[in-house]
ROTORVO-853803 format. One record per atom (N, C-alpha, C): residue in one letter; x, y, z. Coordinates in steps of 0.1 Angstrom, whole numbers, padded with zeros to 4 digits, always signed. Layout:
BEGIN
AXYZ;...
END
This chain:
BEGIN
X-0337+0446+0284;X-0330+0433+0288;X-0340+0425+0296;X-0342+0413+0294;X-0349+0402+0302;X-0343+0397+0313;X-0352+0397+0322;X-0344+0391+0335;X-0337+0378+0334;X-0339+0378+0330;X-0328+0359+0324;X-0315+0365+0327;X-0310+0372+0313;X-0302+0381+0312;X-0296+0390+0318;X-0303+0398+0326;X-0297+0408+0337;X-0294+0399+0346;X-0297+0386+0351;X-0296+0376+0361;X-0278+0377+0356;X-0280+0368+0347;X-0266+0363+0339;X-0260+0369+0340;X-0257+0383+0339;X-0246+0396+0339;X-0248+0398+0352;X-0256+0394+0360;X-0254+0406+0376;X-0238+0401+0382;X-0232+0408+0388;X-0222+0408+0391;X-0206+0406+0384;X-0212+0415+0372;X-0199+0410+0359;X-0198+0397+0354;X-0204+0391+0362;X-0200+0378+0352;X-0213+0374+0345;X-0201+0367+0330;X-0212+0358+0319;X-0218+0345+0321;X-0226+0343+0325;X-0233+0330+0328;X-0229+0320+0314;X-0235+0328+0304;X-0239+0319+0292;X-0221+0313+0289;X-0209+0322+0293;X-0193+0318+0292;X-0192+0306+0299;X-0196+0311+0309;X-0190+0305+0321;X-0198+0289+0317;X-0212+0283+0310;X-0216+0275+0311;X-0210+0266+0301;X-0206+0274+0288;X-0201+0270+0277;X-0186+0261+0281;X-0183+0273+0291;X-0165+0264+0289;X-0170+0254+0300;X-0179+0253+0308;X-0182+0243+0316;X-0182+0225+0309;X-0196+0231+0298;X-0194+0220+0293;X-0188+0214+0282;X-0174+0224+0276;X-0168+0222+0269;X-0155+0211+0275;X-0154+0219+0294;X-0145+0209+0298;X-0152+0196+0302;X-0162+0196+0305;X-0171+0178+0304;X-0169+0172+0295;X-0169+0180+0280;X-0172+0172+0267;X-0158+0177+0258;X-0149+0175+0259;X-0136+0179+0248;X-0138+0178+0235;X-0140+0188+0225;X-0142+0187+0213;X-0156+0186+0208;X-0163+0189+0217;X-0172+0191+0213;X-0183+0206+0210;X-0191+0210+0201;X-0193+0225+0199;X-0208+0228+0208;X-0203+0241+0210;X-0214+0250+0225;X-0225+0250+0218;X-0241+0244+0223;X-0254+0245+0216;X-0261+0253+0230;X-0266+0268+0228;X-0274+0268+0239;X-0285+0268+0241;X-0288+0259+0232;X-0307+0250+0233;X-0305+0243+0245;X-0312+0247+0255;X-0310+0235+0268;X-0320+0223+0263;X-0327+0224+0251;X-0333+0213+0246;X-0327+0201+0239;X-0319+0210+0228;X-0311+0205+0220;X-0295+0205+0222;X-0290+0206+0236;X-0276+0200+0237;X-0262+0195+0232;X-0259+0199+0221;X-0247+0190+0215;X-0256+0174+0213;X-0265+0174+0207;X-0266+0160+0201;X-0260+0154+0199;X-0255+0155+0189;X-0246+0145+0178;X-0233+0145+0178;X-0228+0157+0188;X-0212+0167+0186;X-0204+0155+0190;X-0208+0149+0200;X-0199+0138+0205;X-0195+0121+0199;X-0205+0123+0191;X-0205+0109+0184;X-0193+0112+0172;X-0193+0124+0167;X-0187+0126+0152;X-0166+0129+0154;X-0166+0113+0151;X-0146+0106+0152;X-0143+0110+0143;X-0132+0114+0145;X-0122+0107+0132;X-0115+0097+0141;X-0115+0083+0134;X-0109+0070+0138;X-0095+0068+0127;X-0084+0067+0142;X-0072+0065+0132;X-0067+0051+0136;X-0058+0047+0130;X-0049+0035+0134;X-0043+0036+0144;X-0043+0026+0151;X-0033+0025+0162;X-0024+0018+0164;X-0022+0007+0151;X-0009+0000+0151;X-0008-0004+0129;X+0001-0008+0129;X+0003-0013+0116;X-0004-0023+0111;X-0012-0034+0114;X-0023-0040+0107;X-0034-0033+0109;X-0038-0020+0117;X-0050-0015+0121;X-0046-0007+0105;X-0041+0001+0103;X-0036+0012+0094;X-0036+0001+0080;X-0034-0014+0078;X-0034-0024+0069;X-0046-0027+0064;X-0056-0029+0076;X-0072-0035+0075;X-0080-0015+0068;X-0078-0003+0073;X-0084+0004+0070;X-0079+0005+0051;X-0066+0004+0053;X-0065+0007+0039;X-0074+0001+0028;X-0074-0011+0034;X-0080-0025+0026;X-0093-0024+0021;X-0104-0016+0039;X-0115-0012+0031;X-0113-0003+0024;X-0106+0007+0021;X-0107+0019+0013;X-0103+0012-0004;X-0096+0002-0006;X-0093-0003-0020;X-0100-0012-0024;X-0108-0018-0020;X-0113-0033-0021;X-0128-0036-0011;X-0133-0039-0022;X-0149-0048-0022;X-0151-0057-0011;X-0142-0065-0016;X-0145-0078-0001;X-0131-0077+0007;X-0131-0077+0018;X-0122-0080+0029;X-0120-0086+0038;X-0115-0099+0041;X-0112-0105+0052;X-0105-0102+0067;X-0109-0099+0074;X-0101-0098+0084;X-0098-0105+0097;X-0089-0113+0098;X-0089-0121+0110;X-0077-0116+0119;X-0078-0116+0132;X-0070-0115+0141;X-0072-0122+0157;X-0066-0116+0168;X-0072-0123+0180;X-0080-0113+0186;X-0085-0109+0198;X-0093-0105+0205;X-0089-0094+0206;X-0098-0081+0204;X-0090-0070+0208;X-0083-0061+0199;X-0082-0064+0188;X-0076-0060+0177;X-0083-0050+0167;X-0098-0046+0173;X-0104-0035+0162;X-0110-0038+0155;X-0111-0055+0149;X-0115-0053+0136;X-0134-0051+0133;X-0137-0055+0145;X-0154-0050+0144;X-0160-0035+0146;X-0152-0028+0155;X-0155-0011+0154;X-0144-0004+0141;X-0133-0013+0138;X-0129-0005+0120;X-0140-0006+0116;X-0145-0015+0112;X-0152-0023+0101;X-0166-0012+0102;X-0171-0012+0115;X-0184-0001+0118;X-0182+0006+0115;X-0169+0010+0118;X-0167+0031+0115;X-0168+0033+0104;X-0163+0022+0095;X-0159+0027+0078;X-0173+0030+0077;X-0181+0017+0079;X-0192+0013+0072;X-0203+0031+0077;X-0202+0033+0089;X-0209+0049+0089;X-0202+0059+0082;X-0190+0058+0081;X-0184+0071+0075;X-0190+0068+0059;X-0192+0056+0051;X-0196+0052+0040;X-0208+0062+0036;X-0215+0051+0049;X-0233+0059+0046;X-0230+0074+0046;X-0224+0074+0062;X-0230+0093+0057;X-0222+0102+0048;X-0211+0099+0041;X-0210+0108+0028;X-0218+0103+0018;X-0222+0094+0021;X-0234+0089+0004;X-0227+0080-0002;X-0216+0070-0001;X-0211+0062-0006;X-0216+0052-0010;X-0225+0047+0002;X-0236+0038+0001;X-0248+0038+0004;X-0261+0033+0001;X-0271+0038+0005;X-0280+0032+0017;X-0269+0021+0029;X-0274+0016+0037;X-0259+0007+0045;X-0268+0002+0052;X-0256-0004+0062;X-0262-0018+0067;X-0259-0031+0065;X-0262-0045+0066;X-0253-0049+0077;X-0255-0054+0090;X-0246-0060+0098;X-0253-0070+0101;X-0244-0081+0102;X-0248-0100+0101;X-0237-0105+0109;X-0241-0114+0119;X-0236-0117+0130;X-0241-0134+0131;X-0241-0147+0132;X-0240-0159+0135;X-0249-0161+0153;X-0259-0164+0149;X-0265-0164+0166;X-0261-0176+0174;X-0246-0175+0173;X-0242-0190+0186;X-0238-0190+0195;X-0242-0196+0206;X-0237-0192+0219;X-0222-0195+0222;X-0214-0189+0232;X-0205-0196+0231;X-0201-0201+0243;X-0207-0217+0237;X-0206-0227+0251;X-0215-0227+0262;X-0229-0218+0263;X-0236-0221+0273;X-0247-0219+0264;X-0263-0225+0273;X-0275-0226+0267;X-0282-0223+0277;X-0286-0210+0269;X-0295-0198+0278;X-0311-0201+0271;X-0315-0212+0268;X-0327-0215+0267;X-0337-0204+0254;X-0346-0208+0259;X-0353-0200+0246;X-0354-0186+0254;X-0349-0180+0241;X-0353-0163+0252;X-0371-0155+0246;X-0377-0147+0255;X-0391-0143+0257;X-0391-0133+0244;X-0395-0132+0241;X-0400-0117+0230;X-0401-0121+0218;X-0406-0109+0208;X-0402-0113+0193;X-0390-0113+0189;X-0388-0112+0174;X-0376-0119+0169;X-0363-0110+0175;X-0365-0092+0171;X-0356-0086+0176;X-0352-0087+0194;X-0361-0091+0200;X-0358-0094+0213;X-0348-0106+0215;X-0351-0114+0208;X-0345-0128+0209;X-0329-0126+0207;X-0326-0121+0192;X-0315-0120+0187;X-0306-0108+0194;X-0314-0094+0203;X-0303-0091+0206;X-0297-0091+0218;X-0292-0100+0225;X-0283-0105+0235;X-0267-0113+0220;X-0274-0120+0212;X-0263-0123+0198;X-0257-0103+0192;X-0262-0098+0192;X-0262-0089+0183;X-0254-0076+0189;X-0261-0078+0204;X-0252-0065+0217;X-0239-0056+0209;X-0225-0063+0208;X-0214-0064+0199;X-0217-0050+0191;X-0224-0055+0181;X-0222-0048+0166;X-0234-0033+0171;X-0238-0034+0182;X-0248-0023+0185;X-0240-0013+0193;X-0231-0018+0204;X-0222-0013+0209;X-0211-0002+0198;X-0209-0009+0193;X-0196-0002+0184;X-0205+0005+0174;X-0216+0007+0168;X-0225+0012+0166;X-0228+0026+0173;X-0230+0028+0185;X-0235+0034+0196;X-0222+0043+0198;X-0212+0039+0195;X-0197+0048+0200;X-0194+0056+0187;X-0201+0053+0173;X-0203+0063+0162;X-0212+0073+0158;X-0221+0065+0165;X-0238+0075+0161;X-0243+0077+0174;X-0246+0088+0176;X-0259+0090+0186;X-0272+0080+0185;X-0272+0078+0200;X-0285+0071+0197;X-0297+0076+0194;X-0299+0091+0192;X-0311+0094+0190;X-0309+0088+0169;X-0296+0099+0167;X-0295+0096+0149;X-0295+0076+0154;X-0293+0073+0155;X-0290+0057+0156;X-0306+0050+0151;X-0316+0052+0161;X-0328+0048+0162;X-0334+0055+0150;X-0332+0064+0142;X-0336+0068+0135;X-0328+0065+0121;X-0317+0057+0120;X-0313+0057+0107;X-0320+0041+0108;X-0320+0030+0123;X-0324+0020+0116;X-0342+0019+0116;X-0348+0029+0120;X-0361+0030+0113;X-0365+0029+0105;X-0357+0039+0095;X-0357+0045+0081;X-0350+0029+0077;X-0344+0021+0077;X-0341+0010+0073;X-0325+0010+0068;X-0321+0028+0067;X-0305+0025+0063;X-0293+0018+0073;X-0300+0012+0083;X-0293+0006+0094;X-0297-0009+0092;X-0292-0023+0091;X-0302-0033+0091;X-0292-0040+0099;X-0297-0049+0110;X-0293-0054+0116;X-0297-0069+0116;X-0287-0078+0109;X-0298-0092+0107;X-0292-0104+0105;X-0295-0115+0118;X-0286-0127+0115;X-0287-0136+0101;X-0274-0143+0102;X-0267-0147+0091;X-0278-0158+0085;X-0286-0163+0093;X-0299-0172+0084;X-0306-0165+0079;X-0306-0156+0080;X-0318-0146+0070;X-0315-0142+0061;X-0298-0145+0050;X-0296-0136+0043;X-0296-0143+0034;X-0301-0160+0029;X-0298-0165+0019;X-0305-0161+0013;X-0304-0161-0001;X-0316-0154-0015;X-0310-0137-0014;X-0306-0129-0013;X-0308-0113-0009;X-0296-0113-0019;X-0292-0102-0025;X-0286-0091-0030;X-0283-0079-0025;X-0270-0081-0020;X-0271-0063-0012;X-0262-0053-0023;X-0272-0049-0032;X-0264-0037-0038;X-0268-0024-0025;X-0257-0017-0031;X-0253-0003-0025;X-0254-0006-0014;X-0245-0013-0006;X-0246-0015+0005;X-0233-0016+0010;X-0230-0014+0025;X-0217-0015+0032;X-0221-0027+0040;X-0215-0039+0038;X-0219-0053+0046;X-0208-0054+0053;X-0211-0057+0068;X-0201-0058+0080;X-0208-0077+0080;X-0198-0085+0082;X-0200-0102+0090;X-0194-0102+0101;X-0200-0102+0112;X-0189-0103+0126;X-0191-0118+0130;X-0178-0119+0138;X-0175-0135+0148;X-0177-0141+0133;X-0173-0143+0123;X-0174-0152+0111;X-0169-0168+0114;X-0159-0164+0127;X-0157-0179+0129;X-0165-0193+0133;X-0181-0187+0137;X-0188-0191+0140;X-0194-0196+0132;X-0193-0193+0117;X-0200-0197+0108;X-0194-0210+0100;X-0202-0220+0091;X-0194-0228+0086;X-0187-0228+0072;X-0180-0233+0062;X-0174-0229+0050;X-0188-0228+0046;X-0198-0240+0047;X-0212-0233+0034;X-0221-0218+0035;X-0218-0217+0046;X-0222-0209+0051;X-0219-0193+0048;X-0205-0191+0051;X-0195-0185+0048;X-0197-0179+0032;X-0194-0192+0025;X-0196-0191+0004;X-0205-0185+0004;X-0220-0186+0012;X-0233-0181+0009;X-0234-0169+0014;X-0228-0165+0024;X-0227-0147+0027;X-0223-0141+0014;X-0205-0148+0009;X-0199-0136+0001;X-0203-0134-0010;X-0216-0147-0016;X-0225-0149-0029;X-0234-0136-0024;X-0233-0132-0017;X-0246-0119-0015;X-0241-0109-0023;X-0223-0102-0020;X-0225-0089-0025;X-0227-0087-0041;X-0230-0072-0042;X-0242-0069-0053;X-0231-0054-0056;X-0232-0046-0067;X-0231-0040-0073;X-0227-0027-0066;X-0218-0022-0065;X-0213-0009-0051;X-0216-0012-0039;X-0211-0020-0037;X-0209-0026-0024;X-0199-0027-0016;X-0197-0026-0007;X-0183-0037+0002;X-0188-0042+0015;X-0179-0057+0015;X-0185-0067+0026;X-0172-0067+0031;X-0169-0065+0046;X-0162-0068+0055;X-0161-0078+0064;X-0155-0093+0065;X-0156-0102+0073;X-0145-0104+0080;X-0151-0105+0097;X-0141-0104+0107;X-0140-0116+0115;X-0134-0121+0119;X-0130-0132+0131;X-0116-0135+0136;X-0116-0142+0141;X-0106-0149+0154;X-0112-0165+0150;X-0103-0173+0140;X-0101-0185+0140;X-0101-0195+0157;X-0092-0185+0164;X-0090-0196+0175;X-0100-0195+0185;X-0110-0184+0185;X-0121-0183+0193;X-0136-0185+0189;X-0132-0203+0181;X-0147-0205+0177;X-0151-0211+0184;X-0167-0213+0193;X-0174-0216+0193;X-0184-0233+0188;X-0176-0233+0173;X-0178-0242+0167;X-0169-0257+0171;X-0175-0273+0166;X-0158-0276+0165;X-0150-0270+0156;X-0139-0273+0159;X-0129-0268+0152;X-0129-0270+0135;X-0130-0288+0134;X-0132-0284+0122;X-0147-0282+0111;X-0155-0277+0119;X-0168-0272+0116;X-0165-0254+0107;X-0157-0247+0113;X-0153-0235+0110;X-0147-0234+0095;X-0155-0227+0095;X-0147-0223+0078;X-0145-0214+0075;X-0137-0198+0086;X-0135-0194+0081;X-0119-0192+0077;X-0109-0201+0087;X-0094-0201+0082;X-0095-0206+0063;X-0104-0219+0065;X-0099-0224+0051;X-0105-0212+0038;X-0115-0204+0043;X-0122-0198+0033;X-0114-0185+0031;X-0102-0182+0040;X-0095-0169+0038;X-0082-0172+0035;X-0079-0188+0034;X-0066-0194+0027;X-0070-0196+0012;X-0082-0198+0006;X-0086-0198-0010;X-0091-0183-0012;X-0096-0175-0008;X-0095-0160-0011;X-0080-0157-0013;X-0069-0157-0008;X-0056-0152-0012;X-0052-0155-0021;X-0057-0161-0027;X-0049-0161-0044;X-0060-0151-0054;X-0069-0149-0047;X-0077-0141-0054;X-0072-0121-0059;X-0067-0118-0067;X-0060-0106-0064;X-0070-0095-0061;X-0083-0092-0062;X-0092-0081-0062;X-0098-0083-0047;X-0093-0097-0038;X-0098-0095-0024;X-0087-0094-0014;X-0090-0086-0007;X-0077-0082+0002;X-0079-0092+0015;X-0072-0101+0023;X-0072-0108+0033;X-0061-0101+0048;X-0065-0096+0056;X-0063-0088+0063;X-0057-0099+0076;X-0044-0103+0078;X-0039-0108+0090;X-0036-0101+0104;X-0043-0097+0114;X-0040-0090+0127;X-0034-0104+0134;X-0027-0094+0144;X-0017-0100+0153;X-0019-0093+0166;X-0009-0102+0175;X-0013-0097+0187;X-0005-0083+0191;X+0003-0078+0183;X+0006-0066+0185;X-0006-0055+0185;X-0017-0057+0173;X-0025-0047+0167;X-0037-0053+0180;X-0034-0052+0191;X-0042-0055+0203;X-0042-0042+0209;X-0049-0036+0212;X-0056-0022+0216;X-0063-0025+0227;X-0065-0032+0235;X-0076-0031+0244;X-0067-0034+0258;X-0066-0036+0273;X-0060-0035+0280;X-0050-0045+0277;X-0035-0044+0282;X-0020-0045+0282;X-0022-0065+0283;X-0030-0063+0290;X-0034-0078+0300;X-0038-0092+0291;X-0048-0083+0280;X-0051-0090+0269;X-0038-0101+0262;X-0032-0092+0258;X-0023-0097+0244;X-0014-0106+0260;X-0009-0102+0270;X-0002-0113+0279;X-0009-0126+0282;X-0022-0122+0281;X-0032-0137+0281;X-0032-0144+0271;X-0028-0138+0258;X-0035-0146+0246;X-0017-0156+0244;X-0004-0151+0252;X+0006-0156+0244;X+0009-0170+0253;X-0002-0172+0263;X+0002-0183+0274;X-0012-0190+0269;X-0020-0187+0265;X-0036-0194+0266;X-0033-0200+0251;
END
């Protein structure tokens, strides 16, 4: 026996128990790795994400039946970490062979000047959002490493004219930021086993009002029967109590 070990056992007790349920009560659900190298990597990132109200359980269904999806609600309502979760749980059974998230770089309502760096420096203060809800699915080590490999792309909504995204799971976040031509030109992208998920809040544009195109572009999708248009409400508000009381007076 190695002194590691004799250490561990001196006085009847199991070290290696005793460390396990330690960090099993830090981390709930998560499985014992005793690589002090390799730690539960990944143990903690891997959800199962369920509904938490009845348009949450509406919008999941939607991506599971249907290609394109609209989803609009108020603040708070999910629809950009559904939209993520699907889109990982997609890639990693093989559903699809990458992940496209497109975001509109507008400020909202202030002008923070030109910012210092190359492109990805510039764009991610716009992009934060979709990296966050990203980060609460995947570890960041697997994270850094799927958008190396490229099955992660992260890339604003000017760069996508001309492209084809076959086999791809396409997330559009803040869509209300974008304008109707703009909008037409995203949903002309999808390509062949695909699904594109578009999310916003009509009443939280950025834009003028009637610059925004995405109420009118998700009132001419509903007659469409193969795209599903996803209405949230302020019940399907998830995020502090305080939220949905501010949104019914504001």
């Amino acid at each position: 026996m190695s002194k590691r070990s004799a250490k561990r056992r001196s006085g009847g007790l199991n070290m290696e128990n005793y460390e396990e349920e330690k960090v099993r009560a830090l981390f709930p659900g998560t499985s014992w790795s005793p690589d002090d190298n390799d730690p539960m990597r990944d143990q903690r990132y891997v959800k199962n994400v369920k509904p938490r109200s009845d348009g949450q359980a509406k919008l999941m269904a939607a991506i599971d039946e249907h290609n394109l999806i609209m989803a609009m609600g108020p603040a708070g309502t999910g629809k950009t970490y559904l939209a993520v979760s699907k889109a990982v749980e997609a890639l990693e059974s093989g559903q699809v062979g990458r992940i496209v998230l497109s975001r509109p770089a507008v400020e909202a309502g202030e002008h923070i000047g030109f910012l210092p760096g190359a492109l990805e420096e510039k764009l991610a203060p716009y992009l934060r959002p979709l990296y966050d809800a990203l980060a609460d699915r995947v570890s960041p080590k697997r994270l850094k490493s799927l958008m190396a490999e490229g099955l992660i792309e992260i890339a604003p909504i000017a760069y996508m004219r001309g492209r084809t995204l076959n086999n791809a799971f396409v997330v559009v976040d803040e869509a209300q930021n974008c304008t109707y031509g703009q909008l037409k030109m995203l949903l002309t992208r999808l390509g062949w086993n695909s699904t594109m998920v578009v999310t916003g809040d009509p009443a939280q544009t950025d834009l003028l009002p009637e610059l925004s195109g995405l109420a009118g572009i998700c009132e001419k999708l509903e007659q469409v029967d193969d795209i599903a248009v996803v209405r949230l409400a302020q019940a399907d508000i998830v995020r502090h109590p305080l939220v949905a009381s501010m949104l019914d007076v504001l």
